[in-house]
C-alpha positions as CSV (number, residue, x, y, z in Angstrom):
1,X,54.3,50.1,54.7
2,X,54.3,49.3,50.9
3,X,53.2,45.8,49.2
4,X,50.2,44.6,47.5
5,X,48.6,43.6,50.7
6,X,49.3,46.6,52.3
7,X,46.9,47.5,55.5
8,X,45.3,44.0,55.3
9,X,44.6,41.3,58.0
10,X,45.0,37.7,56.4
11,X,45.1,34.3,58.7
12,X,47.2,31.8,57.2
13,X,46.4,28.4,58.2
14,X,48.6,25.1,57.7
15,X,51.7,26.5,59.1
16,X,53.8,23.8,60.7
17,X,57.5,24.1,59.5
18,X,59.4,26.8,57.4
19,X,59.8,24.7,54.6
20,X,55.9,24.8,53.8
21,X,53.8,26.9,51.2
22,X,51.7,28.0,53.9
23,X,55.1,29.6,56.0
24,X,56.3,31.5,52.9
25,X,53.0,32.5,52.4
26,X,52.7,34.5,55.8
27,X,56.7,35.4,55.5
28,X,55.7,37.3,51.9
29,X,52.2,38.8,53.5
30,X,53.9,40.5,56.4
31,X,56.8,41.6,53.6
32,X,53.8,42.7,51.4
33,X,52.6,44.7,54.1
34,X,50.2,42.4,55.7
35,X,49.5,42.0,59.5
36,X,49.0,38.0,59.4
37,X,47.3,35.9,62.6
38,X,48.1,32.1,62.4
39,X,46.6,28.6,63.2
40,X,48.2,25.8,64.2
41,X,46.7,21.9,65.1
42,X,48.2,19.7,67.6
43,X,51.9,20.2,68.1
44,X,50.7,24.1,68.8
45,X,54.1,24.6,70.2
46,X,56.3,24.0,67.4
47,X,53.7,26.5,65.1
48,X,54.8,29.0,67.7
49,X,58.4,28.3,67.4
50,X,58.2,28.5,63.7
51,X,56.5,32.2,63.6
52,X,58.6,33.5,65.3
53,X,61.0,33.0,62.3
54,X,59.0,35.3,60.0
55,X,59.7,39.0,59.5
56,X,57.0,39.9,62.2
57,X,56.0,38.1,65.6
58,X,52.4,36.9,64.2
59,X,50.1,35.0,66.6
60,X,48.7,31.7,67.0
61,X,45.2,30.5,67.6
62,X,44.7,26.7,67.9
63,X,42.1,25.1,65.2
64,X,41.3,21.6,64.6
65,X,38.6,22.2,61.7
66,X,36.9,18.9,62.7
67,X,36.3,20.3,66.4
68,X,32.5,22.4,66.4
69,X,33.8,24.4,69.6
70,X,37.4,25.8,67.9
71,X,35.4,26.4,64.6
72,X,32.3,28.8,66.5
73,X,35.4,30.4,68.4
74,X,37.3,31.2,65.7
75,X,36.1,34.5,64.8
76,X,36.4,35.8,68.3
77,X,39.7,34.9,68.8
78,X,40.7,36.4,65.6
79,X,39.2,39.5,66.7
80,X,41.3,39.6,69.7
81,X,44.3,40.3,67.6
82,X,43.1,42.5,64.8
83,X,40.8,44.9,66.9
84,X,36.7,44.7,67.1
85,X,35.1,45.9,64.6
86,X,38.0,45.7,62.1
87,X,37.4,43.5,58.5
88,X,39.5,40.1,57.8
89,X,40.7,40.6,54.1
90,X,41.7,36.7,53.8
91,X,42.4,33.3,54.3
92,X,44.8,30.8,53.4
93,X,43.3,27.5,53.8
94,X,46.2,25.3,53.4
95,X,44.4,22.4,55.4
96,X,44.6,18.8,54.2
97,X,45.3,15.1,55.8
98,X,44.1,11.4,54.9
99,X,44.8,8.5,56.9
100,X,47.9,6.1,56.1
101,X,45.3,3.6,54.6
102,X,43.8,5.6,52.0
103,X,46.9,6.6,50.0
104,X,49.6,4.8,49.1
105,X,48.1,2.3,46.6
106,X,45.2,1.1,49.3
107,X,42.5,2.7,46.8
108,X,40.1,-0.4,46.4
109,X,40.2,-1.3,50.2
110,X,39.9,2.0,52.3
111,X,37.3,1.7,54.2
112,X,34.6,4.7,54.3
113,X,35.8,6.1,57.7
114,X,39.3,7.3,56.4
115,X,37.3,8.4,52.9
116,X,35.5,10.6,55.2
117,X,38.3,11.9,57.7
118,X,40.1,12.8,54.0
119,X,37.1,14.5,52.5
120,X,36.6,16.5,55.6
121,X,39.6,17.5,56.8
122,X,41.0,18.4,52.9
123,X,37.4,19.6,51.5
124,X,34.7,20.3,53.6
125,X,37.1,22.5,55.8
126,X,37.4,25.1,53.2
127,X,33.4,25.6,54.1
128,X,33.2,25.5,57.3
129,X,36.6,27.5,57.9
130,X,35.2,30.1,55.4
131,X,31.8,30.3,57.2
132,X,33.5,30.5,60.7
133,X,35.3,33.8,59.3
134,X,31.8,34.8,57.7
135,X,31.3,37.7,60.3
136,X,35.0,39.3,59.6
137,X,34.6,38.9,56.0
138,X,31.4,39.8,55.1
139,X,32.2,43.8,56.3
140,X,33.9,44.7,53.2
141,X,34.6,41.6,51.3
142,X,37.6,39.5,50.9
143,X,39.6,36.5,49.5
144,X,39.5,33.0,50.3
145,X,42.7,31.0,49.1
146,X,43.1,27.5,49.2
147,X,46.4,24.8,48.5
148,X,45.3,22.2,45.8
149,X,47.1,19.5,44.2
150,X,45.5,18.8,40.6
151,X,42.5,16.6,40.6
152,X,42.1,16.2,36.4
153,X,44.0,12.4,36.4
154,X,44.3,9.8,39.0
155,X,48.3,10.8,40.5
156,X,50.0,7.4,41.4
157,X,50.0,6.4,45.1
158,X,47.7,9.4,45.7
159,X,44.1,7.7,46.1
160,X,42.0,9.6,48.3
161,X,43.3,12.4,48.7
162,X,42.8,12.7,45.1
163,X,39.4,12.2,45.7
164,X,39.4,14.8,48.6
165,X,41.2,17.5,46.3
166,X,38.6,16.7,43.6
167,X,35.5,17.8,46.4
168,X,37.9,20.9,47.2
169,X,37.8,21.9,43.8
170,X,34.1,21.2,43.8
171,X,33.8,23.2,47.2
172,X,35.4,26.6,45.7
173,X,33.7,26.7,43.2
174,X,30.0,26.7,45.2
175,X,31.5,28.7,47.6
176,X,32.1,31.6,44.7
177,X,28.7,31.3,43.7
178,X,26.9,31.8,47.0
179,X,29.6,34.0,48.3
180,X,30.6,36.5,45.3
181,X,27.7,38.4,46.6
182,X,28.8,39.3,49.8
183,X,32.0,40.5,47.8
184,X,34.4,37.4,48.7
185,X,36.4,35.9,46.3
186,X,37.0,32.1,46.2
187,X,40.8,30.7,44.3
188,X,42.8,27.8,44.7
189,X,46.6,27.7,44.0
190,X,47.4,24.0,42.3
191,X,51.0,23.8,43.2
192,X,53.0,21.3,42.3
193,X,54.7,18.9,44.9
194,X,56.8,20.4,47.3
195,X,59.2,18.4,49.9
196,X,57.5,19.6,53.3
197,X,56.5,17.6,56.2
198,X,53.1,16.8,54.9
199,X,54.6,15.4,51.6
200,X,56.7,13.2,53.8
201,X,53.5,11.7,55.0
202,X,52.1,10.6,51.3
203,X,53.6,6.9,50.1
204,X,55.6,6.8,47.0
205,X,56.0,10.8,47.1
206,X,59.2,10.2,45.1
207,X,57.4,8.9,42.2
208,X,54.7,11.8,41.9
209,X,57.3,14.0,42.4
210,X,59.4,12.4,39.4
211,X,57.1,13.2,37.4
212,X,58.0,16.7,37.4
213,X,61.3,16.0,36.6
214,X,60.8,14.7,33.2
215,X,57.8,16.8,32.1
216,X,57.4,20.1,33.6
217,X,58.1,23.0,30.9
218,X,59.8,25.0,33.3
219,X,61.9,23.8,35.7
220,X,60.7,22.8,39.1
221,X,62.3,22.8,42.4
222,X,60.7,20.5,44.9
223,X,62.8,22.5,47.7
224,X,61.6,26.1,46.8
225,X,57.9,26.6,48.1
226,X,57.9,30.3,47.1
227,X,56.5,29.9,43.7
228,X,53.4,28.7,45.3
229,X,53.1,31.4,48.1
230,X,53.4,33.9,45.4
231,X,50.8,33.0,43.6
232,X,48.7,32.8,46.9
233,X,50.0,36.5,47.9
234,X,48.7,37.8,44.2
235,X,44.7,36.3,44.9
236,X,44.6,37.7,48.2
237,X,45.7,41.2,46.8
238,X,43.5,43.5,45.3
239,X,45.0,42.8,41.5
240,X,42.7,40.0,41.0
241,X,39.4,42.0,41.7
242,X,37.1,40.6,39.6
243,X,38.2,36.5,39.7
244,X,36.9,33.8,41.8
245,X,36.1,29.9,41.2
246,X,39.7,30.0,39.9
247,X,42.3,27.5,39.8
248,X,45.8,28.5,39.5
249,X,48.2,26.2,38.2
250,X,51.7,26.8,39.9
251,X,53.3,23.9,38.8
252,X,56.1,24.4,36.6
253,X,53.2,24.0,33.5
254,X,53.1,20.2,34.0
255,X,49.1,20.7,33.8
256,X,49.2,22.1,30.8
257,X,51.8,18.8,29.0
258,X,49.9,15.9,31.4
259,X,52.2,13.4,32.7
């Protein structure tokens, strides 16, 4: 098969409904020639349901990134599908979650456990998902892609996860560094907001997403997440060989006005 990522293995993480980046990312993979392996946290039944709407049946391993066991297990498990001995060529770490109480205007009174939950599970994941894939990787190099949501200002109603974007931003860019040796490349896609089912989940998404409306040079369509996914298929292909520490803006070039 033809495509850009033709003859490569990519898991794609973060897929939980077809409206998300992380689902049109895998859709335009396997339509790019990839063969793509998903995981899926908690409800791992509805992940399932929803792959089997792409082009290709792809399977799904569970991963909770805060779980020691799932993380150590990964890399076995990913082997099962894409044969021993055979090189992972990426990952899509489209990972993120904060607690109700530190978004939505709570800024000055989250407590540190929920700072911490946010921080790990949005930031620190990127690391230790990377390293878990370390073995598959390291063979004959790779790319590492990750979903971000612009850290330069403080977004209203967005708090700590602003924070935790900010220490993902942080965490590629160490992550090039030590890793570029070893051949992997390290990007983040900064999308701009899209209406999934985690957006649904952030207070006063409305009014980030307004902002878009009014200052976005080129249009952008809070219902279309394929801008984003193919901006995530181009930094796992091979036409970006020589980039890494990157952020992509895919955001309609609101990054480049400010809101």
């Amino acid at each position: 098969m033809s495509g850009i990522l033709a003859g490569k293995r990519i898991l794609v993480t973060g897929v939980l409904t077809d409206s998300s980046i992380a689902f049109h990312t895998a859709k335009l993979a396997q339509e790019e020639g990839a063969e793509v392996v998903l995981t899926g946290f908690g409800r791992l039944s509805l992940v399932e349901r929803i792959a089997k709407r792409l082009p290709k049946p792809a399977p799904v391993i569970e991963l909770d990134v805060q779980n020691t066991e799932h993380l150590d297990g990964l890399a076995a498990k990913v082997t099962e599908h894409i044969g021993e001995g055979i090189n992972l060529d990426g990952v899509v770490h489209s990972i993120a979650f904060g607690p109700q109480d530190a978004l939505g205007g709570n800024f000055l009174h989250t407590p540190w456990e929920s700072v911490a939950t946010a921080v790990h599970v949005s930031a620190y994941s990127l690391k230790s998902l990377t390293m878990a894939l370390l073995p598959l990787l390291e063979q004959r190099g790779g790319s590492v892609v990750g979903m971000d949501f612009d850290a330069q200002v403080a977004w209203p109603k967005y708090d700590w996860m602003g924070v935790a974007k900010a220490a993902l931003e942080s965490t590629s860019r160490y992550l090039a560094r030590d890793l570029g040796e070893k051949n992997i490349r390290v990007n983040l896609i900064s999308a701009g907001p899209i209406k999934s089912m985690a957006a649904k989940s952030i207070p006063g998404f409305e009014d980030l997403a307004a902002v878009w409306d009014s200052r976005a040079p080129l249009k952008w369509d809070l219902a279309d997440p394929e801008p984003a996914a193919r901006g995530v298929v181009a930094l796992l292909s091979d036409w970006f060989p020589k980039t890494t520490g990157e952020i992509v803006h895919v955001d309609g070039g609101l990054h480049a006005i400010g809101a």
